[in-house]
VOZAZA-167879 format. One record per residue (C-alpha): z, x, y; residue in one letter. Coordinates in steps of 0.05 Angstrom, whole numbers, plus 5000, padded with zeros to 4 digits. Layout:
ZXYA;...
END
This chain:
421850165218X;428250475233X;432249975195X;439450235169X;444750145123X;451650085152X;458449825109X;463549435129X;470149665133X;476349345089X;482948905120X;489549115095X;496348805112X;501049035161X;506349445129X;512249645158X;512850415157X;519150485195X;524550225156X;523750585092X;521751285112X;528151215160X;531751145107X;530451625065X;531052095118X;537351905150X;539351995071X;536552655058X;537452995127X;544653125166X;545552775230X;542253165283X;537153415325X;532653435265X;533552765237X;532652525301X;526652825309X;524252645247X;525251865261X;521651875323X;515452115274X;516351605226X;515151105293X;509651455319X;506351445240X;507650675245X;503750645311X;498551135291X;497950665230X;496750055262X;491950275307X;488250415252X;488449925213X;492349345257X;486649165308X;479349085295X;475249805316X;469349905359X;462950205330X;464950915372X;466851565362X;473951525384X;475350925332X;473151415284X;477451935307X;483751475311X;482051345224X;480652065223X;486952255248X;491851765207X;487752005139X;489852685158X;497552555174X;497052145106X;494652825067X;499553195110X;506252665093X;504152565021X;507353264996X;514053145046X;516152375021X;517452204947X;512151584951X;512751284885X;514950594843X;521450864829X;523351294885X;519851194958X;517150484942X;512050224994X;506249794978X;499749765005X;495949144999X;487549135014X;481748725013X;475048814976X;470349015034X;464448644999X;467148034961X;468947495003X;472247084954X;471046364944X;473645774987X;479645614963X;481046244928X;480646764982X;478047414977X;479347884931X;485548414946X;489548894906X;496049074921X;499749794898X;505850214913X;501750784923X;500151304980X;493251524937X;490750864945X;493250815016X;489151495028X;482751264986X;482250535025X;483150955085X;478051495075X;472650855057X;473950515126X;472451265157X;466851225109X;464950555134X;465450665214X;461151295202X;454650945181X;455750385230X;457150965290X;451351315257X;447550635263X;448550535334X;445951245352X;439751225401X;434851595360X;429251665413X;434752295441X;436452945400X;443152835421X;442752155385X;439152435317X;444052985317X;449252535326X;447152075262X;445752585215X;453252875230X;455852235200X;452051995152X;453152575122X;460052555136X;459651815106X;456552105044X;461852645031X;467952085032X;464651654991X;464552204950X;470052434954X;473251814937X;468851724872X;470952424849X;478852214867X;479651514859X;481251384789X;487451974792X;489851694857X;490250974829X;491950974753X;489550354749X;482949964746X;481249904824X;477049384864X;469449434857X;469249624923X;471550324919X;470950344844X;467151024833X;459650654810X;459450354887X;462650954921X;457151424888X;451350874901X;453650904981X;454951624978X;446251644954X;445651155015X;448551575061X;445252195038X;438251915041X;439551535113X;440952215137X;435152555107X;430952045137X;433652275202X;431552955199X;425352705182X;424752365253X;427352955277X;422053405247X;417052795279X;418952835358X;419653495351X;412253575327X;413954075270X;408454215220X;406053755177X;407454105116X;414654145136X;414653375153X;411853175095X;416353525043X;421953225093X;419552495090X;417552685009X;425852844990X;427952325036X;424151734992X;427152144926X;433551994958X;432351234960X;429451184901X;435451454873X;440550994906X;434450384888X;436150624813X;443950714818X;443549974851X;439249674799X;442150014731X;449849884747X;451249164720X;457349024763X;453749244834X;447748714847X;453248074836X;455048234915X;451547934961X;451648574997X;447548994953X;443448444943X;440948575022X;441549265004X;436449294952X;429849004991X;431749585048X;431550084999X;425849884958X;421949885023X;425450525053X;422150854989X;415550595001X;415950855076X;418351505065X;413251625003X;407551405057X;409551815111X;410252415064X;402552205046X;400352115111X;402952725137X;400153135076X;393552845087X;393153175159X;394553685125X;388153685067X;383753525132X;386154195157X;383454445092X;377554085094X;380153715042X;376953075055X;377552724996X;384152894987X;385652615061X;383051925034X;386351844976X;393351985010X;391551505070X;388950995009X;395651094978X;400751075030X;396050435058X;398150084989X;404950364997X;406050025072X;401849485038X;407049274992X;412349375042X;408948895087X;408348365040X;415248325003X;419848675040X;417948455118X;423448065128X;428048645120X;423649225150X;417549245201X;411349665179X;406649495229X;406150135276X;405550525216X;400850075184X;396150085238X;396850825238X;395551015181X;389750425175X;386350745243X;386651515204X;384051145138X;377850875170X;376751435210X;376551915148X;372551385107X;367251445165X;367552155171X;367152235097X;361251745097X;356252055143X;358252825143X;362453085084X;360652655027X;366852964986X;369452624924X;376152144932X;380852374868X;385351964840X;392051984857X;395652184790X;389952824802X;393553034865X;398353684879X;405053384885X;408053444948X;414753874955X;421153704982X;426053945024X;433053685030X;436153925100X;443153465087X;448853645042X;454653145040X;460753395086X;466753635039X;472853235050X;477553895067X;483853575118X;484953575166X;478353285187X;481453035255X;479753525315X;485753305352X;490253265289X;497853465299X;502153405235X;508053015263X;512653215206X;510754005210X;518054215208X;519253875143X;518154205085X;514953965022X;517653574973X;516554134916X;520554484961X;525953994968X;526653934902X;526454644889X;531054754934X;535954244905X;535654514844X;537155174873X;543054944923X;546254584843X;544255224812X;548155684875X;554455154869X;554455344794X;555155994805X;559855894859X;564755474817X;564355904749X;565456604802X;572056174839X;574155774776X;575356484731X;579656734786X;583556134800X;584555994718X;586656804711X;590556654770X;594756064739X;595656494680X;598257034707X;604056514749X;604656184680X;606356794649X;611957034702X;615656344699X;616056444633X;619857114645X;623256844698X;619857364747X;621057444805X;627157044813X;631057364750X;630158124788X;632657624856X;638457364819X;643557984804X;648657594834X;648857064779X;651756554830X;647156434883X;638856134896X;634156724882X;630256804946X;623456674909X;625556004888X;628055814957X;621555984985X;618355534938X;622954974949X;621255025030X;613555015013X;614254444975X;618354075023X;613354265076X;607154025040X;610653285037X;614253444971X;613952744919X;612052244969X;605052644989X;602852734913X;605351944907X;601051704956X;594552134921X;596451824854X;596551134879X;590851234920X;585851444857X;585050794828X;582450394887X;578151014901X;575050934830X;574750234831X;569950244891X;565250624860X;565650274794X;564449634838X;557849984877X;555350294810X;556249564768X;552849264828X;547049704831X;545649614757X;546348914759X;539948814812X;535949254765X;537948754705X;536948124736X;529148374771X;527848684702X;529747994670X;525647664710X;519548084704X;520248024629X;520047234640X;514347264683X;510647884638X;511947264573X;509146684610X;502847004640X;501847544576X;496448054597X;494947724673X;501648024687X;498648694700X;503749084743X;507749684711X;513449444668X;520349434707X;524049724641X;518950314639X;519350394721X;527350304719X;528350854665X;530351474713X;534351074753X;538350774693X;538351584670X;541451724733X;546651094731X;548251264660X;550451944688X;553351704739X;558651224695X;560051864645X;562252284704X;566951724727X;569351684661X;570552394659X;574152294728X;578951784689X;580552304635X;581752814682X;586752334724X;590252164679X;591452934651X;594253004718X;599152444722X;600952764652X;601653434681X;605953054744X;610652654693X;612253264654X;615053774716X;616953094762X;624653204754X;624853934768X;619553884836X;624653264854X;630353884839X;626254264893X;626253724945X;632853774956X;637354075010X;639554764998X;646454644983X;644454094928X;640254504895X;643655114891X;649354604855X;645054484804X;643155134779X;647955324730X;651856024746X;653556684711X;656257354703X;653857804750X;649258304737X;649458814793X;649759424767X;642459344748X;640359374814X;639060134827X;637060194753X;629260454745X;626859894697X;628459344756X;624759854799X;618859854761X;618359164745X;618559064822X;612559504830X;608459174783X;610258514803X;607258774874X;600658964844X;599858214819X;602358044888X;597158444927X;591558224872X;592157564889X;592057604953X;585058054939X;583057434895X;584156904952X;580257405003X;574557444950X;574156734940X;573156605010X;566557095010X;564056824955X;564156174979X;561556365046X;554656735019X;549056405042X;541256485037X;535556065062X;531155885003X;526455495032X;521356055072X;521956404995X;518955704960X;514355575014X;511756245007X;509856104935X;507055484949X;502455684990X;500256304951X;500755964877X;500155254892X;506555124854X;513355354848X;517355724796X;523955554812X;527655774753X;524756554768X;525356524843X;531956184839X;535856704789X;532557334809X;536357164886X;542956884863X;543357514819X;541857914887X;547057514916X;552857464868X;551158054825X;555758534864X;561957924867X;561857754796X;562958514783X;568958564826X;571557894792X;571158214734X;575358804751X;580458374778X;580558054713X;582258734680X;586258994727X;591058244713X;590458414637X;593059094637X;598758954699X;601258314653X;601658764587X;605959244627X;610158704654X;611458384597X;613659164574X;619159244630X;621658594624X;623358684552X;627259274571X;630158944632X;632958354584X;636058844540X;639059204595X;642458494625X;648958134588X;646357614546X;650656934542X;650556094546X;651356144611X;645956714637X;641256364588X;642355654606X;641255934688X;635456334671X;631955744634X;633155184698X;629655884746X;624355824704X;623355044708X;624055034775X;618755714783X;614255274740X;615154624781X;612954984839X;605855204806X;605454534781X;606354224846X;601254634887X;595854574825X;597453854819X;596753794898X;589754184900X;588153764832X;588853074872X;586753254932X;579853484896X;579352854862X;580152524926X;574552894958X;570352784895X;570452134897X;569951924965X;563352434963X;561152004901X;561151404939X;556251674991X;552351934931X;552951254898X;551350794955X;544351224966X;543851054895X;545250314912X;539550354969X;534850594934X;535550124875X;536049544938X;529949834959X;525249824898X;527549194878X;526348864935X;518349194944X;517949014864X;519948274892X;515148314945X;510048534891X;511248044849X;510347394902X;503547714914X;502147784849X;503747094833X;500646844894X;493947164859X;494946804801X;495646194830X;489346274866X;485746464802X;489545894763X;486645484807X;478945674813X;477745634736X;476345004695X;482144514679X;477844314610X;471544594580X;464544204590X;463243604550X;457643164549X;457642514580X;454641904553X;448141634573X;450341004601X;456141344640X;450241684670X;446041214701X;449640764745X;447840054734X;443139674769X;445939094822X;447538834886X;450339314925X;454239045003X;451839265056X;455939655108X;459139445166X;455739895208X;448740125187X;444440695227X;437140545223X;431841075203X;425241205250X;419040935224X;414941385180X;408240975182X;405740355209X;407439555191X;401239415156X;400339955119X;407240045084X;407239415068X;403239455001X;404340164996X;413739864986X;409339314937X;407739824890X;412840394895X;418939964902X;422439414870X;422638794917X;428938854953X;432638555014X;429138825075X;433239185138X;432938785188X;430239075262X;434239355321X;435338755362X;433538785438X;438038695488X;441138135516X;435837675564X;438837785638X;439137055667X;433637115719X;429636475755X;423336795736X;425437035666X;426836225661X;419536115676X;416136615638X;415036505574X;411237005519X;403636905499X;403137485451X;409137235397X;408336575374X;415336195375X;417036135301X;424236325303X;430135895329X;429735575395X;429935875457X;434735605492X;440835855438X;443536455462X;443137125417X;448037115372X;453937545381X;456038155334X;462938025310X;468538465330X;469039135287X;476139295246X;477639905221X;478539915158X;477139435093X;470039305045X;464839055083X;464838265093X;458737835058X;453337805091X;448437195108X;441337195059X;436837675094X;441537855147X;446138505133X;451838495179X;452737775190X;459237365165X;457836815116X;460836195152X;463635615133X;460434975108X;460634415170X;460735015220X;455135145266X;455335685321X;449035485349X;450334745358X;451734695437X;447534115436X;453733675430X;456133945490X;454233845569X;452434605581X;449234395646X;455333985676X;459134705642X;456235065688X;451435415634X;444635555634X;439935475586X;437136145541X;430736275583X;426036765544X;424537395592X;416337635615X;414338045556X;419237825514X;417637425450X;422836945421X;426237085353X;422236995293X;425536545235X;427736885178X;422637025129X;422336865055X;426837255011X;425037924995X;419338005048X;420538495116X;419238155184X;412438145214X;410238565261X;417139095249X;418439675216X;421139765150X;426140345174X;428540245248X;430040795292X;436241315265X;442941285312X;441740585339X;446340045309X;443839195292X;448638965343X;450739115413X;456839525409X;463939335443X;
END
């Protein structure tokens, strides 16, 4: 009786793990320890993977536990990879478990970039091994029982699971397979196969009746509700599967509603009950009944039957002679309770007892991408802190050359280099003066035509695969199922189209510097020049030394320290500014785990206003502090010009001091300027070739998709009809009647009645027709006494019998067979004039041949008979697998 239900387990195609999730992380993570570690996971998830999936599993626990364990690293990787069409593209290809396809077509598969399917096929092959381990359980031990129960339950909660999940995890129409309707009939399967083995628990351990009863009563509910699910979804009873599946559950019904009655009837004969004990043994005898004559092929009844059979007769007798009580009908009987012991096991990872998250020091990727978003939002602030001070910064040197401070307080002497501007002219000469900011300028373009080159490049692949998918999406209209490329190729055009209006920003900005460098190129070449030269071509004047004690040229010197000593405060600030740091990450985590999601906006402001609050409030006060010292500068300077002798020559001097003071600030912005938009763009190559993988990447697993895809169609192309039905007519039907050659080599049939009496029995039910001729016997060995023996029991009516038998011509391989001789099949029609037999005209005896002698026992050949009649005395249909002739 103990008949159960396993499922077999799907195939899917080897996919490589390792080159993709390498990838990304050798992308996302710095070179390190950590990456390191993190590749050597990605290898051992490629091994755990394929011994999983790569190798066929034994019915044991430890299979299980190896499917177990890659399901939960699956659950555990899903949050820490971007899996998706667009993004971390890997597809996972499976077979339908159930339908084996058709001969030429193969079986049915489904292929998807998607780690939810990945997961749900997964979790169904756990599914799968659980009822078969469950299956192979010895249920004669409690050790065995216990064992069973564990996983068919756990059988019945992933099948469940997957019915409640699958549609979400897919997003598209799956295989019937795991499609929720056959997901929730196994799940009913499971359930009831594991209520029906606490039922033969609650037997062996000889629990109460009552209690066995109600067991064996919700165990039949069970299969009558997976009978029901089975026969009322349209789509389930097509596989050949469920159509096994059915019988075994009818009958499981039928068994477990018959225990249920036998047991309760032990129980109304404890009551004294004993009409009540007949009526259940007469109904669970029609219920084993039933079982016995449909489904016995599938399930054995025959212990029970003759149980239940001994108890029925007993109780009949007893009834009979002692009690005399009255049988009820069975619609009049109390209904029997029920008690369900199983509950399907709740799919909570990891499920795995030896389970080990090989990625546990990565975070999430809600984290990641929180904490990108964070790291952009901390650079903002970062750059808008550093650019106001650098911008007040160039202001406040913009306004001084344009006093000519300091080098007009420097030059009293009217005749020689203020000592500002030859401090300038050395730094310029020591940061490579014209040649260095040359070499920048000429070295832009190339940069920016690389990455015009990688971006164009990466674009283009999208185009062309998108093209192509359009061509194949208007051939095959609605068969071509997969997503779209333009819809799956919109965020990474979004992020190309971003990427081409920063370059083009880049360009603007270039060329406002080689602007910038064109305009002050003469006076930095002025600075680049030996001492001697340069003091030469700054025009002289009257001196102007009797301002040097005065108080305005005092004051202007102290304020022009204050800027001094504020810069240097801004270039200290700066540095702390940029050297704040804060680990995000344990922050977002923390959320995630308490809230399930992230708000990164909140968490992300509230800290960089912790962190930057305090600096944005001394950048401010610098920012003041610039304002009021300029105001008072400009002040003292008006006095200071009033004070000095105005003339051509002082004028025409003080204008070159401030060219050359604003050549100098030009030089080092224009220096920092390039040297930024050299770092900017070699960092926008790295950025752009990631860009340029990952658009290699999903257009090469779209290409993949689509040669499987088309590989389907093909197959599906090729299964249905080439042209609708027609009808043919009649006389193409029936093929026409006539002589049809016989074959070169024909196997004879056994005989299926005597000579004599098929005879008239082929006159009546066949038309008359050339006969088949008998096996002939084998060649007459050339004996004395076969020479003087001859037969008694055949009368000689054949040829005579001293011809030798004739001799089967030699077989070709090929070619129709030849005409045969009237009555004959098989031999050649010869010639007119020829006769083989005619040895009469030679001396055989003087030859040294002797004459056919006919062997003891052995008749002679009959002649051939009339047309259309079999030989005497042969059967109509020779023996099968013995040829006319003897064979080479």
């Amino acid at each position: 009786m103990a008949t159960f239900i396993s499922v077999p387990l799907k195939k899917s195609s080897e996919v490589d793990l390792v080159k993709p999730l390498s990838k990304f992380v050798t992308s996302s993570f710095p070179a390190g320890e950590e990456q390191g570690e993190y590749v050597r996971a990605v290898e051992e998830l490629n091994k755990l993977r394929k011994n999983a999936l790569g190798r066929p599993l034994d019915k044991h626990e430890s299979s299980l536990e190896i499917l177990l364990r890659y399901y939960d690293q699956l659950c555990a990787v899903e949050p820490k990879f971007p899996f998706s069409e667009n993004q971390l593209c890997l597809t996972f290809t499976w077979k339908d478990a159930f339908d084996k396809g058709s001969l030429f077509g193969g079986s049915v598969k489904l292929a998807l970039a998607s780690l939810g399917y990945e997961k749900t096929c997964v979790l169904f092959n756990a599914a799968a091994l659980a009822s078969q381990v469950a299956s192979e359980q010895n249920l004669d031990s409690d050790e065995g029982l216990k064992a069973a129960a564990k996983y068919y339950q756990l059988a019945s909660g992933a099948f469940g699971h997957i019915k409640d999940t699958v549609l979400s995890a897919l997003n598209r129409e799956p295989t019937m397979d795991i499609s929720p309707e056959t997901v929730g009939t196994l799940s009913l399967i499971m359930l009831a196969q594991a209520q029906e083995v606490f039922f033969l628990k609650a037997t062996s351990d000889k629990m109460k009746d009552a209690v066995i009863a109600k067991l064996a009563n919700q165990a039949a509910d069970f299969y009558g509700d997976a009978f029901k699910q089975c026969q009322y979804k349209d789509n389930l009873p097509k596989y050949f599967y469920f159509q096994e599946v059915l019988p075994v559950l009818a009958a499981k019904h039928c068994i477990m509603q018959a225990n249920a009655e036998l047991h309760q009837s032990i129980l109304a004969k404890q009551k004294k009950r004993f009409g009540e004990e007949i009526a259940r043994l007469q109904h669970a005898a029609e219920l084993v009944k039933t079982v016995a004559s449909r489904y016995d092929e599938y399930v054995s009844v025959k212990d029970l039957s003759d149980k239940i059979n001994r108890a029925l007769t007993a109780a009949k007798k007893d009834n009979d002679f002692i009690y005399h009580d009255r049988v009820p009908e069975v619609k009049d009987l109390e209904h029997i309770g029920k008690a369900a012991l199983v509950k399907a096991t709740a799919i909570t990872p990891p499920l795995s007892q030896k389970f080990t998250d090989l990625f546990e020091k990565m975070v999430p990727m809600a984290v990641q991408q929180s904490m990108t978003i964070y790291n952009q939002r901390k650079t903002d602030t970062v750059n808008r802190l550093v650019g106001s001070m650098r911008e007040a910064t160039n202001l406040c040197n913009g306004v001084l050359a344009s006093l000519n401070l300091p080098a007009a307080l420097e030059d009293l002497s009217g005749d020689s280099i203020p000592q500002s501007i030859a401090e300038k002219a050395r730094s310029i000469v020591q940061q490579g003066g014209l040649q260095s900011i040359e070499q920048l300028i000429k070295d832009l373009p190339e940069l920016l035509t690389r990455n015009r080159e990688i971006l164009d490049e990466s674009l283009k692949m999208l185009d062309d695969e998108e093209t192509t998918d359009n061509e194949l999406r208007t051939k095959f209209n609605q068969r071509w199922s997969r997503t779209a490329s333009g819809d799956l190729y919109k965020p990474l055009r979004a992020e190309g189209t971003n990427f081409r209006n920063v370059l083009d920003k880049a360009v603007h900005a270039d060329q406002v510097v080689r602007d910038r460098y064109g305009t002050h190129c003469d006076m930095i070449a002025l600075l680049c020049k030996p001492e001697d030269e340069l003091n030469a071509a700054i025009p002289s004047a009257n001196p102007t030394k009797t301002l040097q004690g005065s108080e305005v040229v005092n004051v202007l010197r102290s304020q022009l320290n204050q800027l001094d000593e504020m810069k240097k405060e801004r270039e200290s600030l700066e540095g702390e500014v940029k050297a704040v740091t804060f680990d995000m990450s344990t922050t977002f985590l923390t959320a995630l785990a308490q809230d399930g999601a992230i708000n990164e906006e909140q968490l992300s402001l509230s800290q960089l206003d912790q962190l930057y609050g305090a600096y944005n409030q001394r950048v401010q006060v610098t920012l003041r502090t610039q304002e009021e010292l300029l105001g008072q500068v400009q002040t003292s300077h008006q006095e200071f010009s009033s004070l000095k002798q105005s003339n051509t020559e002082a004028n025409q001097r003080e204008e070159v001091l401030k060219k050359l003071a604003s050549a100098h600030d030009s030089y080092v912005e224009i220096s920092n300027n390039l040297r930024e938009g050299t770092k900017f763009y070699n960092d926008l190559t790295e950025i752009l070739l990631k860009f340029q993988n990952k658009c290699s990447d999903i257009v090469f697993a779209r290409k993949t998709e689509r040669d499987e895809l088309l590989k389907e169609l093909q197959q599906s192309i090729a299964r249905e009809p080439s042209a609708p039905n027609f009808n043919v007519p009649a006389y193409q039907s029936t093929p026409a009647a006539g002589p049809t050659p016989a074959p070169r080599t024909v196997f004879p049939q056994p005989p299926q009645q005597p000579p004599q009496a098929q005879q008239p029995q082929q006159a009546q039910q066949q038309p008359p027709a050339k006969p088949l001729p008998p096996a002939r016997p084998p060649p007459p060995s050339f004996t004395p006494q076969a020479a003087s023996t001859t037969p008694t029991n055949t009368p000689p009516t054949g040829p005579p019998t001293n011809n030798p038998p004739p001799v089967a011509p030699a077989s070709q391989a090929q070619g129709p067979p030849y005409p045969t001789y009237q009555g004959y099949p098989g031999y050649f029609q010869m010639p007119m004039g020829y006769n083989p037999y005619a040895y009469g005209q030679y001396n055989m005896p003087n030859m040294g041949y002797m004459p056919y002698q006919a062997t003891p026992g052995q008749g002679g050949y009959p002649a051939a008979p009339p047309a259309g009649q079999p030989y005497p005395g042969y059967p109509q249909q020779p023996p099968q697998q013995q040829p006319y002739y003897p064979q080479q």
